[in-house]
Structures are given as C-alpha cells and as structure tokens.
N, C-alpha and C positions, 0 to 999 in steps of 0.2 A: 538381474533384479534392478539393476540401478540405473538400464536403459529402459525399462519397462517403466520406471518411478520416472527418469525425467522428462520420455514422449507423453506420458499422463498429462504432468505438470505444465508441461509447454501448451498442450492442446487446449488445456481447461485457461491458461493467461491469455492464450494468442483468440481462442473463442471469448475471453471477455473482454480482450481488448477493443476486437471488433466490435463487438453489442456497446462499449461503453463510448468509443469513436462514431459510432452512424447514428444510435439512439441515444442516451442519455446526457450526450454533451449538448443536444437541440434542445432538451428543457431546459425552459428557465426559471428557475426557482427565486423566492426573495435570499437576500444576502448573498447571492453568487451559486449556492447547490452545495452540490458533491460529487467528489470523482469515487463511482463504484470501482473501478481499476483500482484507484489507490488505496482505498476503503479495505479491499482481496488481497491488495497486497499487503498490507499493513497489518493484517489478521492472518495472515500464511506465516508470512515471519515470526509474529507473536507464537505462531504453536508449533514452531518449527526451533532445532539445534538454532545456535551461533552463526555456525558454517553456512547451514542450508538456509538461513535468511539471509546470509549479504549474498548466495545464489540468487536467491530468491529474486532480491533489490536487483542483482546484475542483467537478469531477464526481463524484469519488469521496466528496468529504466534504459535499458536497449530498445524496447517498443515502444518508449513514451518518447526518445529521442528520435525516434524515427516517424514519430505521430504529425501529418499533416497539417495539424495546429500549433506546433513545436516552434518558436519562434525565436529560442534559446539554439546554444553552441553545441553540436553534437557531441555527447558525452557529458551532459550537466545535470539532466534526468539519473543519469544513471551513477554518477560520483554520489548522487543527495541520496538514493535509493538502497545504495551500496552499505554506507556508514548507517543508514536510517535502518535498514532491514539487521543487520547486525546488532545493532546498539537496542532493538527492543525486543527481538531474541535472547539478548545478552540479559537483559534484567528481568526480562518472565521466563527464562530457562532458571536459574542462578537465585528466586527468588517463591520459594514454597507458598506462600499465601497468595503471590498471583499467580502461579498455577492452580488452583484449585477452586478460584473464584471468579464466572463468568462474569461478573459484572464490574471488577477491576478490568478485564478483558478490553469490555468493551470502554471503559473508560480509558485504557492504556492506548488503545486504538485509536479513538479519537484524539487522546493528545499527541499520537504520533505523527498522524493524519497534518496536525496544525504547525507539527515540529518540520514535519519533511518539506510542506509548503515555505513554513518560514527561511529553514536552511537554502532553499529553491532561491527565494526570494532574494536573499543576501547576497546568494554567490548569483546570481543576476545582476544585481546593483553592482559586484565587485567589478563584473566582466564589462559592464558599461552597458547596459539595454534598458530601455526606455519602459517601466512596468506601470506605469502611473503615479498616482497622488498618494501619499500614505492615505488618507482618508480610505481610498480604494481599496486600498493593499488590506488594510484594519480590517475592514468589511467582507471582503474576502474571508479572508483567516478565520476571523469571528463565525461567519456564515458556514464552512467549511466543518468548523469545531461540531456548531449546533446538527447542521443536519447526518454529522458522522454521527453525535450522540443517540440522533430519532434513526437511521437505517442500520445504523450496525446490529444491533440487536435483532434483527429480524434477517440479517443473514448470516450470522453466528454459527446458529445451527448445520445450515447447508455447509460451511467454510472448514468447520470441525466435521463432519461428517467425509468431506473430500478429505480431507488431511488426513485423517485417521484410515479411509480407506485406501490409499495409495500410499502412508508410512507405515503403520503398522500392520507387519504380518507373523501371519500363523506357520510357521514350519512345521511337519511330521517329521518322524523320525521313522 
C-alpha cells in the first residue's frame, strides 16, 4: 500500500514538475506569476499528516533543486520545502476550523506560497547569491501572493480529489 501511495505521488509531482518547467514558467504574467509546482505542493501538504508534508517538501524541493533554472546551492529548495511542508500540515492537521473550510484552505496556501518564497529568499541572501533589488524581490512575493489567491481555488478541487484518492482507502474485510 505504501509503494502503491508513493509511485502515485511521485508520478503525479515528477508529471507536474515537467508541465510547470517547459510550460508555465514561459508565461509571463504581471508581478512575476506563479509557480503551479509550488502552488501543488503547498496544497498536498496542507491536506496531508505532519509527516507526509515534510515528505511531501523533500520531494518536491529535490526536483526544484535539480530544476534547470535553479541558480541556488543544491539542497536549498528542499531545506525551505521541508520546514514549509511540515509547518502548514502542522497547523491545518492540529487545527479543526481549517480543516473544514475550503476557503481558509486556499488562503493558508497562498500565504504559504509567500512564506516558502520568502524563507527561499533569506536563506539565499544568507548564503551570498545575488537575487536582485528589494523592490524586485517585494514584487515578486506580492505577485506570487495575488495570483496564488486567483489559481488556487480553481485547482483545489482537482488537488483534493488526488489526495483523497491515493490516501484514503476502503478495506473489506
């Protein structure tokens, strides 16, 4: 059961890693866009245990460290991914009213979305890499926030429906 749940989960990350690497990273939106990867991951976590989000984070920021446009130390994606996939499993696991209300959901989403960027952000400047002007950086984040707020919701549905089909099962007896 639990090789079955994790080649599911890998295939459905490693398939949108792709789609979000060739396709969605050549749009260009105002205020900078949005990463649908991080978007998926940041809402698997949300609906998943403690444990199985900082999995979650450790697969997701394995492929994000290994992403062609990665310009950061390998293993930086995945340190911010790790604490970030945990820490918002931690308070929608742990926390009855956001369970139960999509639309904290996606608001939790989105500020985790701005949370995981900015963590990104900091332990970049710690490590010494050149990320631009705050101004940029501002814009980014800011941009990042709004348009998690406009797509999350419209893939909610689909995110919750994978998760629930690949975690929750029916045994017979």
């Amino acid at each position: 059961m639990l090789t079955r749940r994790l080649l599911l989960t890998s295939t459905i990350f490693f398939t949108l890693f792709i789609l979000q690497e060739s396709l969605f990273s050549q749009v260009r939106l105002p205020l900078g866009g949005f990463s649908l990867f991080l978007i998926f991951t940041i809402c698997w976590s949300a609906l998943s245990t403690p444990e199985v989000g900082a999995l979650t984070g450790f697969g997701a920021g394995l492929l994000l460290d290994l992403a062609p446009a990665n310009d950061g130390p390998i293993g930086q994606w995945t340190l911010v991914l790790i604490v970030t996939g945990y820490g918002i499993a931690f308070l929608r696991y742990g926390d009855d009213s956001l369970r139960g209300n999509p639309f904290s959901l996606v608001v939790l989403v989105a500020v985790g979305v701005v949370v995981t960027l900015g963590i990104y952000l900091t332990t970049g400047v710690l490590l010494g890499l050149d990320l631009g002007t705050g101004f940029q950086l501002m814009k980014i984040l800011i941009g990042n926030g709004i348009w998690t707020l406009v797509v999350a919701p419209f893939l909610l549905p689909l995110i919750s429906r994978l998760h629930r089909a690949i975690f929750e099962t029916r045994e017979t007896l």
